[in-house]
N, C-alpha and C positions, 0 to 999 in steps of 0.2 A: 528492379521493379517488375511484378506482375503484370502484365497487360489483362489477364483474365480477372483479377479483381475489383471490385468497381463497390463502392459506397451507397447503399440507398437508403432512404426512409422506411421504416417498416412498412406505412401503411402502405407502400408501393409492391413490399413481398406480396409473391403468388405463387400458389402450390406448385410444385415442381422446382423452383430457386432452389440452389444448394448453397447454403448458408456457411461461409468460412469461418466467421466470426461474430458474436453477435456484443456490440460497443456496451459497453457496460461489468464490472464489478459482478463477479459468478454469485455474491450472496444478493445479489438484486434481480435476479431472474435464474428462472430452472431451468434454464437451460444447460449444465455441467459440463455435457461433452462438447469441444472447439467446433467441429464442424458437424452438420449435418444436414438431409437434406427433408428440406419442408413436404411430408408425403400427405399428409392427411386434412383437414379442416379444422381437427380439435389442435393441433401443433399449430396451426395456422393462427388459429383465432388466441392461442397462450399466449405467444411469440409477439401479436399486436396488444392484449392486453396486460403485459406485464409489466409497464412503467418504459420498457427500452426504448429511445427514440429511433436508432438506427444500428442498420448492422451491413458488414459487408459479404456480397456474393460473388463465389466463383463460376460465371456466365462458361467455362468446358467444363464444368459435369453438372450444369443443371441449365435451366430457365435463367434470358437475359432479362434485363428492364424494359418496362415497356417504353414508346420513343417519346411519351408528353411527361416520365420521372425523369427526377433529377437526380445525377449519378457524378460519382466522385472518382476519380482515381487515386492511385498510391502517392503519386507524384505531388498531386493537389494534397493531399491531407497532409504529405510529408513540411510543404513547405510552410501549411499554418502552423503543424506543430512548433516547425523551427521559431516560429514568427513568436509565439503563445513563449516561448521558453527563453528566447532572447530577449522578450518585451519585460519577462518574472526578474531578470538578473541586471537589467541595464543600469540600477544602485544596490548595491548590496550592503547591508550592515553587516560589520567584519562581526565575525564570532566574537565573541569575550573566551581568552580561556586563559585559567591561571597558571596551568600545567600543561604540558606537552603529552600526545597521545599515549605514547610508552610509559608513562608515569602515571596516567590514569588507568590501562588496562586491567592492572594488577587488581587493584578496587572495583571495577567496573564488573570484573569476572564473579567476584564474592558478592556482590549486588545480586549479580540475577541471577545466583545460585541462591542467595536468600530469598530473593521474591519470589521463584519458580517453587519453592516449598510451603512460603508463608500463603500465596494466593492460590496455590493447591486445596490447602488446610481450608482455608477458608471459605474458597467455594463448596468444600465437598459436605463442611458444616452446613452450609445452607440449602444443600440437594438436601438435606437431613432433617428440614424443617426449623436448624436452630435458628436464634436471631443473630447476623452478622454484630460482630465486636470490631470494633473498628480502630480501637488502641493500635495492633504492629500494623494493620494497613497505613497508618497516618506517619508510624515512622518510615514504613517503607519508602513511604511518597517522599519524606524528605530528606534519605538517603540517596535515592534518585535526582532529586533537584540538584541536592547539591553533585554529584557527579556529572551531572547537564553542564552545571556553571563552570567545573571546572577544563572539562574540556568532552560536550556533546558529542562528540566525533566515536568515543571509547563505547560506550554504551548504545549508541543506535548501531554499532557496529558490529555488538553480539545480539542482539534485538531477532536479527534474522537466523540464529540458530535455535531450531525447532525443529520438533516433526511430528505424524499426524497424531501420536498419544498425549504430548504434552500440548498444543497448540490454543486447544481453548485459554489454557492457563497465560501460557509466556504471552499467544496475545493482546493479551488484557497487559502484561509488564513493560510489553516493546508500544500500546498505544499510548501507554501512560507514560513513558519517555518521551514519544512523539508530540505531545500535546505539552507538554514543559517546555521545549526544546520551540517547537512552534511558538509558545505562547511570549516565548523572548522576542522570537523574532517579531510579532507583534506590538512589544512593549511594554509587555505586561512583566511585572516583580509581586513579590512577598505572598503576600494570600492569597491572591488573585493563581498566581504561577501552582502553588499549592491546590489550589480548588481543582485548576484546570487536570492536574497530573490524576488525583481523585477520580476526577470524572473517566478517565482514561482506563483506570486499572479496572473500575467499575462498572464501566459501559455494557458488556456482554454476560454478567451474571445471569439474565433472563436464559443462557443456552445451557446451563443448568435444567432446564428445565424442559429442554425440547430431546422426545426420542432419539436416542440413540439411531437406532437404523434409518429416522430423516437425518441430523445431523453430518453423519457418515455416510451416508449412501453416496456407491462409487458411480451412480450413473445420474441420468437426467431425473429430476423430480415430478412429481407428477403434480396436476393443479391443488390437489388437495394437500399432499407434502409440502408442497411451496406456503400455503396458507398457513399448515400448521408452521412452518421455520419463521413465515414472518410474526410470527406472532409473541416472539424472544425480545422483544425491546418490553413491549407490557409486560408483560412476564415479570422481569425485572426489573421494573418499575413497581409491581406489586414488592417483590422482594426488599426493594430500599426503602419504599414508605414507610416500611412497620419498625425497622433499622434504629434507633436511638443515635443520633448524630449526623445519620445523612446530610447533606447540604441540596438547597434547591437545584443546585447546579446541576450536582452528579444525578439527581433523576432529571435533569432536561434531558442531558448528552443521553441517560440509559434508551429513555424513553423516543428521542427523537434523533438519532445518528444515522438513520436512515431514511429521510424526510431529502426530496431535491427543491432546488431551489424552482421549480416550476410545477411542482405540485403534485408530484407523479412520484412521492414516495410513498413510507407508511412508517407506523400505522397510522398516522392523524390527516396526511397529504395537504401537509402544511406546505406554503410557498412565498417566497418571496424574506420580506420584513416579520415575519412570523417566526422565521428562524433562529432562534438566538444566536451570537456569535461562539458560544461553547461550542453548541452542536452543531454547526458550522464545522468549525477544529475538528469536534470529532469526526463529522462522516467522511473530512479528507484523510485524518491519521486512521481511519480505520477502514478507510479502502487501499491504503498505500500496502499497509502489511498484511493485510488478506490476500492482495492478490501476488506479494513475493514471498510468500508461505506456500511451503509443498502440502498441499492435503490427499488424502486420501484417492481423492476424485480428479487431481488436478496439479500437478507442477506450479511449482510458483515461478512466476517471471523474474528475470534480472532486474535490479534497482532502477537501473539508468533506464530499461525498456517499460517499466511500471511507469516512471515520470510522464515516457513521452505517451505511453496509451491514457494517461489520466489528462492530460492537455488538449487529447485527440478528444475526450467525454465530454470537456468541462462544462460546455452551453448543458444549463438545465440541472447541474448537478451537483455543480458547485461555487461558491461565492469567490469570484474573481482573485478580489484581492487576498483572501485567507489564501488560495491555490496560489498564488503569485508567491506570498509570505513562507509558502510552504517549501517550495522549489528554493528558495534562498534555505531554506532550513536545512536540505538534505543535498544539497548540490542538481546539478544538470548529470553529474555521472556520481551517483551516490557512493560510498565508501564499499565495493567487493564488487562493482562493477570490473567486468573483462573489457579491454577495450584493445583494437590494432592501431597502430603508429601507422606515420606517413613513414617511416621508417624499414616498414614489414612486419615488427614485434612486435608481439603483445605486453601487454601487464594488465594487473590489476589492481583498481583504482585504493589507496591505504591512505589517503589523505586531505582537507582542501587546501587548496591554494589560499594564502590569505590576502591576494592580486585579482583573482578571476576563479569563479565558479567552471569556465569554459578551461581554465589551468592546472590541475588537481596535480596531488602529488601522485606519482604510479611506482610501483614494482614490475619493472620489465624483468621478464623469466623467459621469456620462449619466439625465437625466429619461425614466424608464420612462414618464409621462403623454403627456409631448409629444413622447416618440420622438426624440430630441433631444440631442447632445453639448452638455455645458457643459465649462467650463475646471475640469480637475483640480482638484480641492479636498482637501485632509489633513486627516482628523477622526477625531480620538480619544474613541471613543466612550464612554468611562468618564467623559467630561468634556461630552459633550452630551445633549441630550434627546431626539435622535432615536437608533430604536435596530432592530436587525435584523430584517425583517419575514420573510424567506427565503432560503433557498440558489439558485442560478440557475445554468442548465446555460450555458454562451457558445455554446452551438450555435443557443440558441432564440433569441438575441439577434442572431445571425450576426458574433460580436463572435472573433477573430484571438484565441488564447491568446498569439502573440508580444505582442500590442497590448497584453494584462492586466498581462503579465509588464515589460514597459515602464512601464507605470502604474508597477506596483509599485517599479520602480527612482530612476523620476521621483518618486514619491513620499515616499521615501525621501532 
């Protein structure tokens, strides 16, 4: 733990603070770069009006809190997260799955090899002014379901291979698995499951339509870049209006997946009961995979470390119970999370448990002691004695996220 880190409320920043972190999802504030420090008045007054409620400061290279704010430590945030995350899993509904993950892969692979071309085609049709045809999107959607049902674990598991040329695309394919997949876990079947995937793959058309150089921009936004990015859910919500077949649905989620539950989204700054429960779904599946997406501007985080930073947001952001439903959706250490043994070795995570979210299956590959590759090994932790000691970034290890994601396959 940091002792220099400390958690405040925005409107407690004051120029000079060097900002570590600022809580919140990088497509919900312009802020891009991780840290910086608060030099000027116009950064000042962004920073308080951008929707963020809080963010944390490192008090050795800038300005402490003043002594009448209210100030967090690592320790304190650490232990609600634990709290938020063991309160999501203490019932879980077991998966449904017909087939075993190795037997789904094969199909799973040619799935989002077909959606990354068909929802290529189709958005670039509609950069082009034509009207979206919505015939192969409707099958795609239920080539996806059905590989949800047979075993979700295959498909959210290639979801995260992307990079910053294709990303607009696959993330519209990896939300639209997340929202199926979620929407089971909610309870939802048949057209309902179908609507919800729709509204998924559909949600971000409107960034079709935002410049290239805001899109892309590898630094901080500036106020008026930021206005123009948010301004991609209307966007696309004009685009599906005109659509022959759209469903109500998918222009909610287009148009409001970036709406908080306390009123501090956009574009409409709806709050509360206003929310529908789609767009609900959405704006959790579609911060989950924004922010474990490498972009241009920005590293995507590990699975398991996206959970816990989104448990650390949720006052204000998100509807409790969908973020609860969601965490049962994807596990506590998601499928290609690294994680170390009380053991010394690493793995990474290729599995769930169907005992315990806190029990995943792993691929031990590597003694963190002796620095040292061993030969793959598959261990279902709900059935051994060794058990997770931490979450572990693959950067600090210098370990290839293709190499994990191999594990995982290998493993499997």
């Amino acid at each position: 733990m940091n002792a220099n880190l400390k958690k405040i409320h925005v409107a407690d920043v004051r120029l000079g603070m060097y900002v570590h972190e600022v809580c919140g999802s990088w497509m919900d504030h312009p802020f891009w770069k991780k840290t910086f420090k608060v030099s000027n008045a116009n950064m000042l007054k962004t920073l308080q009006d951008c929707g963020i409620q809080e963010v944390w400061i490192d008090v050795s290279k800038g300005l402490d809190v003043g002594a009448d704010a209210e100030a967090f430590s690592e320790e304190d945030e650490k232990l609600k997260v634990d709290e938020t995350l063991l309160s999501a899993v203490k019932t879980v509904k077991k998966s449904e799955r017909t087939v075993e993950l190795h037997q789904e892969l094969g199909r799973a692979r040619m799935i989002h090899a077909r959606a990354k071309k068909e929802v290529t085609s189709m958005f670039q049709e509609a950069r082009m002014g034509k009207a979206l045809q919505l015939e192969q999107a409707e099958s795609l959607v239920e080539e996806i379901s059905q590989s949800i049902m047979r075993n979700q674990c295959a498909l959210l598991s290639l979801a995260r291979l992307k990079n910053k040329d294709d990303y607009t695309y696959l993330h519209s394919v990896a939300v639209c698995a997340l929202m199926i997949a979620l929407g089971r876990q909610l309870g939802m079947e048949g057209d309902a499951l179908r609507q919800a995937g729709m509204a998924g793959l559909l949600h971000d058309i409107g960034k079709i339509m935002t410049p290239e150089e805001v899109l892309n921009k590898p630094g901080s936004l500036t106020r008026e870049e930021f206005d123009i990015m948010k301004q991609h859910p209307r966007s696309g919500w004009e685009i599906l209006k005109i659509a022959p077949g759209v469903s109500e649905i998918s222009l909610d989620v287009c148009l409001h997946h970036h709406e908080r539950l306390d009123g501090k989204g956009y574009p409409e700054k709806l709050s509360g009961e206003s929310i529908s429960l789609f767009a609900r779904m959405g704006a959790v599946c579609d911060v989950y995979d924004a922010i474990t997406s490498t972009r241009c501007y920005k590293s995507g985080w590990d699975p398991a470390e996206a959970i816990r930073k989104m448990a650390e947001w949720k006052d204000g952001n998100y509807d409790e119970s969908v973020f609860h439903a969601f965490v049962k959706t994807v596990g506590i250490y998601p499928i290609g999370t690294l994680v170390s043994l009380a053991s010394g070795r690493l793995g990474v995570v290729a599995d769930q448990s169907a005992d315990s979210l806190l029990t995943p299956k792993v691929v031990v590959f590597y003694s963190g002691r002796q620095r040292e590759h061993l030969y793959p090994e598959m261990m279902d932790l709900s059935k051994s004695l060794d058990e997770i000691a931490g979450i572990e970034k693959p950067s600090d290890w210098k370990f290839d996220p293709e190499m994990l994601q191999g594990l995982v396959q290998l493993g499997v």
